[in-house]
C-alpha positions as CSV (number, residue, x, y, z in Angstrom):
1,X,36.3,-38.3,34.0
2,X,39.3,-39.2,35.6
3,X,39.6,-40.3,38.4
4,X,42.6,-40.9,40.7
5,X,42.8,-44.2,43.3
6,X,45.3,-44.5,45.7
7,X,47.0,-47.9,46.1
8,X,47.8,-50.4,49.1
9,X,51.5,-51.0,49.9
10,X,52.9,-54.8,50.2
11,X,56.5,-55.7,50.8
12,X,58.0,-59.1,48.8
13,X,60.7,-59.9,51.3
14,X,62.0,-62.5,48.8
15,X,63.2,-60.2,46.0
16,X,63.3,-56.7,48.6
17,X,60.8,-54.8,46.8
18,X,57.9,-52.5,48.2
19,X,54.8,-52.6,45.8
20,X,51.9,-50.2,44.9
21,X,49.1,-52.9,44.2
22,X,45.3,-52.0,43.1
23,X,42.8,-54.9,43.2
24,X,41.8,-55.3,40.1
25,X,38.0,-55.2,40.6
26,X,38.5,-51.2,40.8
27,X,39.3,-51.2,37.3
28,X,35.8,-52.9,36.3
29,X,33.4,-51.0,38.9
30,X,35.2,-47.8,37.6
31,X,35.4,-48.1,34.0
32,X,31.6,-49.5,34.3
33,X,30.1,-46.0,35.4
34,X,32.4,-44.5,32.6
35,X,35.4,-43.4,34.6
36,X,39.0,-43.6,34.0
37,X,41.1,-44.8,36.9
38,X,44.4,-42.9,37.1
39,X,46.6,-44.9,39.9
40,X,48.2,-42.9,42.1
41,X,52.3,-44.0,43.1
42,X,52.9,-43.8,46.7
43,X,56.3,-42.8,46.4
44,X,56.0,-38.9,45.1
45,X,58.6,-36.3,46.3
46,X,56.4,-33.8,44.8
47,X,52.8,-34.9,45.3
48,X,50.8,-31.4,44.3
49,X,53.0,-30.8,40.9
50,X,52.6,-34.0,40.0
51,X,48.3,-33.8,41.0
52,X,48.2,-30.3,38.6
53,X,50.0,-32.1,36.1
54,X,47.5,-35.4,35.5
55,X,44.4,-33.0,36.1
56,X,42.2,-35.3,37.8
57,X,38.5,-35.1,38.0
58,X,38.4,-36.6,41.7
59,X,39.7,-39.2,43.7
60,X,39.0,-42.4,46.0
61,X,41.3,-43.5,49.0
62,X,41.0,-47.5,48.6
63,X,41.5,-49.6,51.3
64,X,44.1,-51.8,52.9
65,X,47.0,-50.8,54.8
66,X,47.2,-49.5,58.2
67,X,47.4,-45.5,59.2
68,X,50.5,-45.0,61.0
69,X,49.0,-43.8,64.0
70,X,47.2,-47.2,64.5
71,X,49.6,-49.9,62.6
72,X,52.2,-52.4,63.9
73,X,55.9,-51.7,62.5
74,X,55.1,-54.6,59.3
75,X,52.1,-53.0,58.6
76,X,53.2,-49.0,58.4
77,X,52.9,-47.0,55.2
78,X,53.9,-43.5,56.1
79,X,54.2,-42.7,52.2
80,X,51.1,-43.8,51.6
81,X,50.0,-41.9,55.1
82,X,51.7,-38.8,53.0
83,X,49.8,-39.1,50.0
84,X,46.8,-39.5,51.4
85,X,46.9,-36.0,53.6
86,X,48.0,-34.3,50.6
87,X,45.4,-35.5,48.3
88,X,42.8,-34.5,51.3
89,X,43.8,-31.3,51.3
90,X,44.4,-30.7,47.6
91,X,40.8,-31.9,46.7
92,X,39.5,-28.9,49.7
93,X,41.6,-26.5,47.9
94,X,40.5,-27.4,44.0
95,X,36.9,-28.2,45.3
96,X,37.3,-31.9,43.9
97,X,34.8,-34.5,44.7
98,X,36.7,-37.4,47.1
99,X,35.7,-40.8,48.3
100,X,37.2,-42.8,51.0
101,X,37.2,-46.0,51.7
102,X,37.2,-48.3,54.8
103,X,40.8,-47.2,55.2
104,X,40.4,-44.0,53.2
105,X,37.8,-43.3,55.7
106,X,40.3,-43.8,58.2
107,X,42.7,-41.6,56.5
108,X,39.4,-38.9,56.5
109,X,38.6,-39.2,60.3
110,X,42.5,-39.2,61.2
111,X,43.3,-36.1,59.2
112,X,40.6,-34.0,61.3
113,X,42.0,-35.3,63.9
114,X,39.4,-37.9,64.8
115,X,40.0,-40.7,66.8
116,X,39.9,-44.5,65.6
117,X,38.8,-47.6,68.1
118,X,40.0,-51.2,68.0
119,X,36.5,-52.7,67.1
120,X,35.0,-56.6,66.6
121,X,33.1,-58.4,64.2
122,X,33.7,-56.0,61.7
123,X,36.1,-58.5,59.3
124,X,35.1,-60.5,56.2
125,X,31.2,-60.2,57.1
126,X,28.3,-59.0,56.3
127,X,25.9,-56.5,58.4
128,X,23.0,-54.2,58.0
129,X,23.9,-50.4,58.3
130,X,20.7,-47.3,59.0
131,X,21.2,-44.4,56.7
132,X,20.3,-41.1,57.6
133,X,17.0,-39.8,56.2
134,X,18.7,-37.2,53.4
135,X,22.0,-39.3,52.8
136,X,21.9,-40.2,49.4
137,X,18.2,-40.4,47.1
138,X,17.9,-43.7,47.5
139,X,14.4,-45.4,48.4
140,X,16.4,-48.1,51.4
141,X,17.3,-46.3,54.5
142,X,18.5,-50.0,55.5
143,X,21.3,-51.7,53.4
144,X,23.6,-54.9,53.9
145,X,27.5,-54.1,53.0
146,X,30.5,-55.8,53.5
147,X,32.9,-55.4,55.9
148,X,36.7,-55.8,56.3
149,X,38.2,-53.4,58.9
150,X,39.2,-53.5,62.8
151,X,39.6,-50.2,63.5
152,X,36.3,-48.1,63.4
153,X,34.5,-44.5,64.7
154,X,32.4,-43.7,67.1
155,X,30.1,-40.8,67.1
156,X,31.5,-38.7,70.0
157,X,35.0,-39.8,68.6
158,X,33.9,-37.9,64.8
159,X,35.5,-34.7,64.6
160,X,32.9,-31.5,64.4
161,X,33.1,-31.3,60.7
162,X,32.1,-34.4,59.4
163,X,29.2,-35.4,59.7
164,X,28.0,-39.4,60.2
165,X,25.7,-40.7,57.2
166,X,25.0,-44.0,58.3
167,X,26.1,-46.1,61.4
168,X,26.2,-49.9,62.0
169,X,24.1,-51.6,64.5
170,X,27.5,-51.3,67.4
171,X,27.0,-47.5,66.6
172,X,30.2,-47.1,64.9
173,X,29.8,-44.7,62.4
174,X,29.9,-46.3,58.2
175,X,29.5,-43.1,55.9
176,X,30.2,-39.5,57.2
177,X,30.8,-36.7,54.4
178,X,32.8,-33.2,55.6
179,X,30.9,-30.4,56.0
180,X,31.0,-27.4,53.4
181,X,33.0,-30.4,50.9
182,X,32.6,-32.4,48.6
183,X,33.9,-35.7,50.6
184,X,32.4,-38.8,51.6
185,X,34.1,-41.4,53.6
186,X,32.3,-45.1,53.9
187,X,33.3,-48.1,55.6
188,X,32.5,-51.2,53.0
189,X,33.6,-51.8,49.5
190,X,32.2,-51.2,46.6
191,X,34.7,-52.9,44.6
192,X,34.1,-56.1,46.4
193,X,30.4,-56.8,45.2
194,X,29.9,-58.3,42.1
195,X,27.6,-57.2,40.2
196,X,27.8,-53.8,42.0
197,X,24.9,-53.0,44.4
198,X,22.6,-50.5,42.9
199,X,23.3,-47.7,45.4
200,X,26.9,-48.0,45.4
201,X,26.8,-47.8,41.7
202,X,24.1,-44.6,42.6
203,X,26.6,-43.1,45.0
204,X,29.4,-43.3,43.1
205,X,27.4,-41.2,40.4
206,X,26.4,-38.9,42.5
207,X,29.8,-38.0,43.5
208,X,30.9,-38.2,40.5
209,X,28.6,-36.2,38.3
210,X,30.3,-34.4,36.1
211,X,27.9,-31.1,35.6
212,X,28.4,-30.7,39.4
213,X,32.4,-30.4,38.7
């Protein structure tokens, strides 16, 4: 299957160039569960011809960057922003399976609309998150996952059609999958655990399951 990742943005003022960088764990979580990772370029004039042309199987919003809504001048990436909404939308409309994370969560909550808080103790740690009772077949309804992010979501800050997964002990919300779609945003990183945890590993077979394509 193949599966499309969208990439961070970083600016080397040295030699003026704007980068698309990937950390390179995705490519060994992904290609472990038998997936090809297709990187997405930031910079697309036409983003849907060029999504019908690669023919992905689905698609994960990484992390890093800041959304524009929420980011300092240095830390804007509007094309990224652009991409992002786009590949929401396209993956509704083609009924493609989509994962977001930490900020592709962000990108999830903001594009319904949602609105993101300035939160603490949420960066480089580790914490225990409750998992609703039918959210995913796994036999722990509590896990420990990383954490790297400042902005979060509250509950009464989710929009009305996603609904939350699994929530930290603050209450801000750390999975919430859109209703009637086959989306799931989550808060930690996957790609950041060596070996990979066994119900990330589960999760991200569950989404994506190719007989359910």
């Amino acid at each position: 299957m193949r599966i499309g990742i969208t990439q961070r943005v970083v600016t080397i003022e040295d030699i003026y160039e704007r980068r698309d960088t990937l950390d390179q764990r995705w490519t060994s979580l992904l290609t472990g569960l038998g997936l090809t990772p297709i990187l997405l370029p930031n910079r697309l004039s036409d983003i849907n011809a060029y999504l019908r042309d690669i023919r992905l199987d689905g698609v994960i919003l990484s992390g890093g960057d800041d959304i524009l809504d929420y980011a300092t001048e240095s830390s804007a990436a509007p094309e990224r922003d652009r991409l992002e909404k786009a590949l929401i939308e396209y993956c509704m409309s083609e009924n493609l399976p989509l994962i977001g994370i930490c900020r592709g969560f962000q990108s999830i909550v903001n594009h319904f609309e949602g609105k993101l808080k300035s939160i603490a103790h949420h960066v480089a740690v580790h914490h225990q998150i409750r998992l609703e009772e039918t959210f995913m077949p796994w036999t722990k309804r509590i896990i420990n996952v990383n954490s790297f992010h400042n902005l979060g979501v509250f509950q009464d800050d989710l929009p009305r059609n996603l609904k939350a997964q699994a929530w930290a002990e603050d209450g801000t919300v750390e999975a919430a999958t859109v209703r009637s779609h086959n989306i799931l945003g989550i808060m930690w990183h996957p790609e950041r655990e060596e070996p990979t945890a066994a119900w990330d590993q589960a999760l991200f077979e569950q989404m994506f399951d190719e007989h359910t394509l």
